[in-house]
C-alpha positions, -999 to +999 in steps of 0.1 A: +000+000+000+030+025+009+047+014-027+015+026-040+009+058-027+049+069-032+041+055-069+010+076-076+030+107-058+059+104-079+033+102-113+019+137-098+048+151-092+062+143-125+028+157-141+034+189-119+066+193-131+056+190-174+027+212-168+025+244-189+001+269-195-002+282-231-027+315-243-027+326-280-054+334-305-063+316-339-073+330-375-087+314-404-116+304-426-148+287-416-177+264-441-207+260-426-233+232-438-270+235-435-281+204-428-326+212-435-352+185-449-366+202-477-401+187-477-427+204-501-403+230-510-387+212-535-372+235-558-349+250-531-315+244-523-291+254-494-254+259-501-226+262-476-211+294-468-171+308-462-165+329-438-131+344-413-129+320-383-113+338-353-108+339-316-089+336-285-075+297-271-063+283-237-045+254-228-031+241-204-009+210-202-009+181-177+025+166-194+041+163-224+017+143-243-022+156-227-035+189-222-071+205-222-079+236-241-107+255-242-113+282-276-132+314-274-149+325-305-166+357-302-185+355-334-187+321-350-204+326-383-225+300-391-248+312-422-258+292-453-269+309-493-303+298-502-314+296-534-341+284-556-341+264-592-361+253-622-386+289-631-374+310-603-334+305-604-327+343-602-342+344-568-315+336-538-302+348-505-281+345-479-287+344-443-259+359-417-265+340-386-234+348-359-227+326-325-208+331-297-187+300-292-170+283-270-154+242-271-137+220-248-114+200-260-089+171-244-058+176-266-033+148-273+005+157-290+024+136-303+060+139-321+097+158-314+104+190-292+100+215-317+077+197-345+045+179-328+011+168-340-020+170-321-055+163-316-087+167-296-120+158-291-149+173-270-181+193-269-187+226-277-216+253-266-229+279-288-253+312-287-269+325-314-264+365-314-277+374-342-291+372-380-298+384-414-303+384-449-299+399-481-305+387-515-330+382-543-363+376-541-402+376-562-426+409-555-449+399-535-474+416-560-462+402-590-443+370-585-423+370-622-408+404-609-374+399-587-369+424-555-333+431-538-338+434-502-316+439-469-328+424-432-323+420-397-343+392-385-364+393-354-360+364-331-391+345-326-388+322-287-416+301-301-400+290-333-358+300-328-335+277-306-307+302-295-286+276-277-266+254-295-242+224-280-229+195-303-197+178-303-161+186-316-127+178-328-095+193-338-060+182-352-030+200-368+003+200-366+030+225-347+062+240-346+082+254-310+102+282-324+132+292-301+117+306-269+081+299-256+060+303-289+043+277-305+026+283-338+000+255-349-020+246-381-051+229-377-083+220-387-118+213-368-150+205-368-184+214-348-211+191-354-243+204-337-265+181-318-295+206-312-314+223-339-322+258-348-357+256-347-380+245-318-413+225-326-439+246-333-475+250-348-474+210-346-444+211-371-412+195-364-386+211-384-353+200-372-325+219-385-285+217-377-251+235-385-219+215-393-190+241-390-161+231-404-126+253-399-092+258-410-072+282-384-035+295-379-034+293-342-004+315-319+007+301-282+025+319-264+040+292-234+045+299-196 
């Protein structure tokens, strides 16, 4: 019993003594799916949407190989382009929908001391901020006429679920440049588990985001 308490003292103390706390910030590029059943509107399409990816990161590491980081990103953009075919192919939009953001991930690292590879998988929380639209669309007097327009949408509690949570992942690879600053490129994912819209009216709409990233991100180790 002794052996085993020295034994799991000596694994703390060894944990205590890789430990490192990193902060930096990440930039990049985002593509957001749409993921919507259709149903009688069947000559509309969604289409997936780029956007700038950016935000703030923390991690901190237990020991050389496991860490757990958590990202902040302020505004996540998470909009989709809608448009329609066949007779009325001239009329699209796209919708602006912006989340503030925030995963957990546990981080694994692999590799040298300067070049290492990573990834992580977790959860991540979301709420939505804000939205709008812009595009093309008929005259609601005469339908063969096309309209530009410009919108903020209103949130409706009845129909619009503002909370989002879901699961996600990262990897990349990284480079420890001579001092304490790591620079990383990675990828990720954000696969939401709750949809946008509640059930309402006695019509269940489920709808969810896929957000999919590409990011530059800058540590700067304690």
């Amino acid at each position: 019993m002794k052996r085993r308490i020295i034994f799991f003292l000596a694994i703390l103390a060894s944990l205590g003594a890789a430990a490192q706390l990193r902060i930096g910030g990440f930039d990049g590029v985002s593509l957001n799916r749409y993921v919507i059943d259709t149903q009688y509107q069947y000559d509309w399409r969604y289409g997936k949407t780029l956007s700038v990816y950016q935000g703030f990161s923390l991690q901190y590491d237990f020991c050389d190989w496991m860490g757990l980081r958590t990202d902040i990103c302020p505004y996540a953009e998470k909009g989709y382009w809608k448009y329609r075919t066949g007779a009325f192919d001239k009329f699209s939009y796209d919708i602006d929908n912006r989340y503030f953001q925030v995963p957990v991930f546990a981080v694994f690292s692999f590799g040298g001391t300067r070049l290492r590879g990573h990834f992580g998988a977790g959860a991540f929380g979301a709420y939505w901020l804000f939205s709008s639209r812009h595009g093309t669309v008929e005259d609601p007097v005469d339908p063969a006429v096309s309209v530009d327009f410009s919108e903020d949408m209103v949130f409706d509690d009845t129909r619009d679920r503002r909370l989002e949570a879901g699961m996600a992942a990262v990897t990349g690879i990284g480079y420890r440049f001579s001092g304490n600053v790591v620079v990383q490129l990675e990828g990720s994912i954000y696969h939401g588990l709750t949809s946008t819209t509640k059930d309402y009216m006695l019509i269940s709409d489920p709808r969810y985001n896929t957000l999919t990233t590409v990011q530059v991100c800058v540590y700067y180790c304690f």
